[in-house]
C-alpha positions as CSV (number, residue, x, y, z in Angstrom):
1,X,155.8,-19.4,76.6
2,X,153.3,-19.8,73.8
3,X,151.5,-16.8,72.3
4,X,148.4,-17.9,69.9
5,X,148.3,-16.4,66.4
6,X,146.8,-13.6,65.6
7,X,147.1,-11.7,68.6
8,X,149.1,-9.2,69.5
9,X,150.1,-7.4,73.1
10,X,149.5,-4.2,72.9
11,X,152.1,-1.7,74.5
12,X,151.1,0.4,77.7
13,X,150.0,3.6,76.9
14,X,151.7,6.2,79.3
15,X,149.2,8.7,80.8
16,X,150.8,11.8,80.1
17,X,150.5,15.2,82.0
18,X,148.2,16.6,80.0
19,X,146.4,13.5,80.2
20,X,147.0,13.5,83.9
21,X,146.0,17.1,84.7
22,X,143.1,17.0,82.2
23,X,141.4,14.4,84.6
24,X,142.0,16.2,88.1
25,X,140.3,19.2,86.1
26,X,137.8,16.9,85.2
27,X,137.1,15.9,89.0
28,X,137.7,19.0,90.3
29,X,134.7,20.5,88.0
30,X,132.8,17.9,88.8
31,X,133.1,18.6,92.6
32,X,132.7,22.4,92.2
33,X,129.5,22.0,90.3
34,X,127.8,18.8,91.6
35,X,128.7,19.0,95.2
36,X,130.2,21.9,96.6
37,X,128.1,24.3,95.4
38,X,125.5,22.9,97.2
39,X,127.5,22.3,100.2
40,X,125.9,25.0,102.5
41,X,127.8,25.5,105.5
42,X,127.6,28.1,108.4
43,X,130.7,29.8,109.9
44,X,130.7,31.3,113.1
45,X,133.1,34.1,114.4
46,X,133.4,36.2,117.8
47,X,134.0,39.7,117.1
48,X,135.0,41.9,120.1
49,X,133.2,45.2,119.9
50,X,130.3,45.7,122.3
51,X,131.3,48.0,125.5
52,X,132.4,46.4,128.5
53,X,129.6,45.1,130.3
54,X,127.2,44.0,127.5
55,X,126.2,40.6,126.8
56,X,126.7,38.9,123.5
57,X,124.5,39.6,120.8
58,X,124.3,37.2,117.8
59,X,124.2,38.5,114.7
60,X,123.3,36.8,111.3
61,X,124.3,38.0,107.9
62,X,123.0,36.1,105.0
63,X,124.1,37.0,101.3
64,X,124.7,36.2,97.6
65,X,121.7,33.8,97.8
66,X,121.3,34.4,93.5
67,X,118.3,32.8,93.8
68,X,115.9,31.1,91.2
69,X,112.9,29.7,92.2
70,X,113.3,25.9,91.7
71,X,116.5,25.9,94.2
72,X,114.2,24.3,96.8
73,X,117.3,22.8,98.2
74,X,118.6,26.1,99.4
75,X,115.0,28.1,100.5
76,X,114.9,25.1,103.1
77,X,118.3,25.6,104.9
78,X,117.9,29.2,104.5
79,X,114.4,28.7,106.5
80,X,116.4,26.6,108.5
81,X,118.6,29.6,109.9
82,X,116.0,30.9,111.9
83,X,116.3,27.8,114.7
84,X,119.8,29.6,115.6
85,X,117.4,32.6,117.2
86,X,120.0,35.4,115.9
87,X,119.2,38.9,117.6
88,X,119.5,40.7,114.3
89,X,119.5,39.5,110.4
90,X,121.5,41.7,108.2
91,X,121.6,40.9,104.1
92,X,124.0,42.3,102.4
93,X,122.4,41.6,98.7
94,X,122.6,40.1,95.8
95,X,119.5,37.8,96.3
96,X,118.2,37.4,93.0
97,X,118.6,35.8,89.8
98,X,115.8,35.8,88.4
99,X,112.7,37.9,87.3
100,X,110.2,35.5,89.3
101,X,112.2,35.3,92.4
102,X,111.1,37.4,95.0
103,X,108.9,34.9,96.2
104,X,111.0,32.6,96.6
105,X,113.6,34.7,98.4
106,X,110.9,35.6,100.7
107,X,109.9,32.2,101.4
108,X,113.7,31.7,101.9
109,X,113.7,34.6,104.4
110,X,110.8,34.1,106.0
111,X,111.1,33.3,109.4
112,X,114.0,35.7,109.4
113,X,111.8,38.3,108.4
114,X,110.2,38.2,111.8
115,X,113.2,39.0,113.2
116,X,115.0,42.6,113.6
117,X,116.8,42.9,110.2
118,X,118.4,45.7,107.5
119,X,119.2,45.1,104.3
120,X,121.3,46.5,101.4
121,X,121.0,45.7,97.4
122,X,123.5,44.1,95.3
123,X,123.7,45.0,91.1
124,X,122.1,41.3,90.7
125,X,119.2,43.1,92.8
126,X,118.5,44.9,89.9
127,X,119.8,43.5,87.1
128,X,119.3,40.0,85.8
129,X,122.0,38.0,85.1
130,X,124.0,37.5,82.0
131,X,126.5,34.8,80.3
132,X,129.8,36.1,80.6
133,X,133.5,34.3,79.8
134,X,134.2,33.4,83.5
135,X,137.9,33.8,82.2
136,X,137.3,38.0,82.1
137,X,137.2,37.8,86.2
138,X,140.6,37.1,86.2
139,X,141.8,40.4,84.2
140,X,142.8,43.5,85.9
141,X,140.4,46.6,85.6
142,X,137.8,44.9,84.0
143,X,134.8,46.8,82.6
144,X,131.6,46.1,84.5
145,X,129.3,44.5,82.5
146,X,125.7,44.3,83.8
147,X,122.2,42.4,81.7
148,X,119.9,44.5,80.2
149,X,117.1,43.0,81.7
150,X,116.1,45.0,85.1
151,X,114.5,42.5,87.6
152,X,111.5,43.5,90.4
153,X,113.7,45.0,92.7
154,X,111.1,47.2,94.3
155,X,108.6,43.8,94.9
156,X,111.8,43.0,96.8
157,X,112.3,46.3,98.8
158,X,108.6,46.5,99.5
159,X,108.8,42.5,101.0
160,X,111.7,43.4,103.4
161,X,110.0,46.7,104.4
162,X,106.7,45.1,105.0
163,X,108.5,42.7,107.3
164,X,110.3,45.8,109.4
165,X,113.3,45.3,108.0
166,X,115.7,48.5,107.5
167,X,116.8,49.5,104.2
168,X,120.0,51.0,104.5
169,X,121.6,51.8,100.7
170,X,122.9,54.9,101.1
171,X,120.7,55.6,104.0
172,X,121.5,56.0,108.0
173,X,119.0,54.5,110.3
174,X,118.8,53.4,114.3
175,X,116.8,50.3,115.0
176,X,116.5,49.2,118.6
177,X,117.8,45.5,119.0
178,X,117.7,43.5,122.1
179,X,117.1,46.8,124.5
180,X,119.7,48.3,122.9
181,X,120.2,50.9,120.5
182,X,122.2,49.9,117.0
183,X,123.3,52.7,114.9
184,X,123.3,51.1,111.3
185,X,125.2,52.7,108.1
186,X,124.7,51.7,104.6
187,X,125.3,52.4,101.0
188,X,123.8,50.9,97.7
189,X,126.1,48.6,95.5
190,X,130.0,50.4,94.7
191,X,130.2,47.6,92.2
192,X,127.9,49.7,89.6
193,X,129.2,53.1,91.6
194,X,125.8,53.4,92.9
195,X,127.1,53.6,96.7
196,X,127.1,57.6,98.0
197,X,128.1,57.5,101.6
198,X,129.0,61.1,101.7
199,X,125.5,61.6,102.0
200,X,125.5,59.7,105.1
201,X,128.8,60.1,105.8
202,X,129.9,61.2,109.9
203,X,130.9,60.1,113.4
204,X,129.7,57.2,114.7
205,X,127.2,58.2,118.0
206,X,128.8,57.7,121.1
207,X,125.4,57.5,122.4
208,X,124.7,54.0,120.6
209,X,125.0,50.6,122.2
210,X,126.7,49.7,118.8
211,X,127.4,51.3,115.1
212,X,127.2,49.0,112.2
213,X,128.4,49.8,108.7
214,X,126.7,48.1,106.1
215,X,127.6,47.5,101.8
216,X,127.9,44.8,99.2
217,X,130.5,45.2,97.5
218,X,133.4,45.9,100.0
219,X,135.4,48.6,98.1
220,X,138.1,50.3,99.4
221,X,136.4,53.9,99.1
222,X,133.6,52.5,100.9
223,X,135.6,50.6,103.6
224,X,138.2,53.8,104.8
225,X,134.9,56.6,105.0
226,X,133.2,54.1,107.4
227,X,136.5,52.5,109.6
228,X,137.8,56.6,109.8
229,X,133.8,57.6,110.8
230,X,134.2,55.2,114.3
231,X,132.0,52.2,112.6
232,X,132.6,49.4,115.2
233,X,131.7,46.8,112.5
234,X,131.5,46.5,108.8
235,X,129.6,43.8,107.0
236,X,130.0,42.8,103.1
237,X,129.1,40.3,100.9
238,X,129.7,40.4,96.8
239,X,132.9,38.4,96.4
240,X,132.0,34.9,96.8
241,X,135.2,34.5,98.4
242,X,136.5,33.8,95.5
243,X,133.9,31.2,94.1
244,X,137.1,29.7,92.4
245,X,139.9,29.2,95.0
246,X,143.3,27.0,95.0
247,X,143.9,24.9,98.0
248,X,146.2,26.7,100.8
249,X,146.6,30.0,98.4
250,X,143.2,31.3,98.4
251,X,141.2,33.4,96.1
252,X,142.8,34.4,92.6
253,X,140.1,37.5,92.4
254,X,137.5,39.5,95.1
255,X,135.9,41.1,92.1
256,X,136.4,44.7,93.5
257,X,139.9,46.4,94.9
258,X,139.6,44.3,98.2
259,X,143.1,42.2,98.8
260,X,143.1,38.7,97.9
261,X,143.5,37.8,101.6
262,X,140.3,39.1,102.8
263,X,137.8,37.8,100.3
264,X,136.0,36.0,103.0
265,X,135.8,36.1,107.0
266,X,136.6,38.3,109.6
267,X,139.8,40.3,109.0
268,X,140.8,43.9,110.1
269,X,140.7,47.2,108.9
270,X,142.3,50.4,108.8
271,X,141.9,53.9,108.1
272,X,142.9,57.4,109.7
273,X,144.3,55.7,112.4
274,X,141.7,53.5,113.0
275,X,141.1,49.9,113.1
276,X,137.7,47.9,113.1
277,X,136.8,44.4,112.3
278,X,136.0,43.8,108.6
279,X,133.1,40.5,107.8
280,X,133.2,39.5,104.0
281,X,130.7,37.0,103.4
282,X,131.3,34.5,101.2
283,X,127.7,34.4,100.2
284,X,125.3,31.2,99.0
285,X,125.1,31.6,95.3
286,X,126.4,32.0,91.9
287,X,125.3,33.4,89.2
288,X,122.9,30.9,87.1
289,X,125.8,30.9,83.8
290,X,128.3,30.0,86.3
291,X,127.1,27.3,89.1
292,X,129.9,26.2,90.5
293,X,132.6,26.9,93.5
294,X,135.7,25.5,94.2
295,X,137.8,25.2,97.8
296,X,134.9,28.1,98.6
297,X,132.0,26.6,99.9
298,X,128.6,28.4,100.3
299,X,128.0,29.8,103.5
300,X,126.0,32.2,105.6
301,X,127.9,33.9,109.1
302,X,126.8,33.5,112.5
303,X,128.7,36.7,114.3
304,X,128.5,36.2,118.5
305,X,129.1,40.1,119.0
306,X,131.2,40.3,122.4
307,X,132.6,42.7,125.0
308,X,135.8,44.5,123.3
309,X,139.4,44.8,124.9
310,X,139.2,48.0,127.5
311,X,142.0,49.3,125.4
312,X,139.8,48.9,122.3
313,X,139.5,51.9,119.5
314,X,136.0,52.7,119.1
């Protein structure tokens, strides 16, 4: 064969394995921060704790939104939540992220907030967000580093109040839900140590149709006080399940003393010889320096509350 003059075949490069895991990080950012983060799904669970006899009661929690005004995307499927007719709303923080967004998480809210509903605030309740070397989640006993900047967290409280809603950080409150009577427990944020739930601290009431124990940030000093108390349910939010997860391993962090395995969903726990489901929601934001999720899609919980085993620990 002939080969003109001048020109020369050029060698195939080999793609090497940096080369080669360069560009699966390179598509795997780009899912994390174009698509998925957006990706809003809603996961539904049956928990087993209402007394024999009672109907199911469905129970929204909605959480993490780390809202900014312009995230129009989000306000409408959060709106949108309201079509599933939940019996009770309960937010577990951590719904701004910005100064000018208590509108908007009202508007988001909205027809929720005609529903009955308790709430609890999350450090980016009062605190506006920050850049921060996403690699520092990944360190053991990290300092807690919060912005300087506070943001309107009363104009927040005041909304939810206005609407009926129950504020429960560090607070212990009854609020009558579908003809029956829900006994709800709740502290402020244990990621900036502002939870206190000695203060409301106690036996659940064996007179109460149900007994709800409410937080953000699900730490372990927080979790034990409430399972050992009788709580038939705990709700969290705060870890984003991870935000950054590997494919059939799971979360790398929880960003508190929770274990890796229970960063999101329904799980179990125990203390003082008693056991009561745990819900971690994996929440429907991130922070503004850091917009992106990974095998951890953004989610809000639809909990069908049913009758308990006979043999049940309450």
């Amino acid at each position: 064969m002939c080969q003109h003059r001048g020109v020369r075949r050029r060698a195939a490069v080999p793609l090497t394995a940096a080369g080669a895991g360069a560009a699966v990080g390179a598509a795997c950012l780009a899912w994390a921060a174009a698509y998925e983060v957006r990706a809003f799904r809603l996961r539904r669970f049956e928990v087993p704790v209402l007394a024999p006899g009672q109907r199911p009661l469905r129970l929204l929690q909605v959480s993490d939104l780390h809202l900014v005004p312009d995230q129009r995307k989000k306000i409408a499927w959060v709106r949108a939540l309201a079509g599933l007719e939940p019996d009770l709303v309960v937010d577990t923080g951590d719904n701004l992220a910005h100064r000018e967004a208590v509108p908007a998480v009202l508007e988001a809210l909205g027809p929720l907030l005609e529903r009955p509903g308790a709430f609890v605030m999350g450090s980016n309740d009062y605190f506006a967000p920050m850049f921060k070397n996403p690699a520092r989640y990944l360190l053991p006993d990290r300092e807690v580093r919060l912005g300087k900047k506070r943001l309107p967290t009363e104009d927040l409280r005041e909304g939810f109040l206005a609407a009926g809603w129950v504020d429960l950080d560090n607070a212990r409150a009854r609020l009558k839900v579908d003809h029956r009577e829900i006994e709800l427990v709740g502290t402020d944020d244990g990621h900036i140590k502002a939870d206190r739930y000695p203060e409301v601290a106690g036996p659940a009431d064996p007179s109460a149709d149900l007994s709800l124990g409410i937080t953000h940030a699900p730490y372990r000093r927080i979790l034990d006080p409430m399972v050992a108390d009788g709580l038939d349910l705990v709700l969290a939010g705060h870890t984003h399940g991870g935000q950054l997860c590997v494919p059939f391993l799971g979360a790398l962090v929880t960003n508190c003393d929770l274990p890796r395995r229970q960063a999101k969903g329904l799980s179990a726990w125990s203390s003082a010889g008693r056991t009561a489901p745990l819900h971690v929601s994996a929440g429907l934001g991130t922070s503004p320096y850091a917009p992106v999720r990974f095998a951890c899609a953004p989610e809000a919980s639809l909990l069908t509350l049913v009758e308990r085993p006979t043999s049940g620990l309450r």
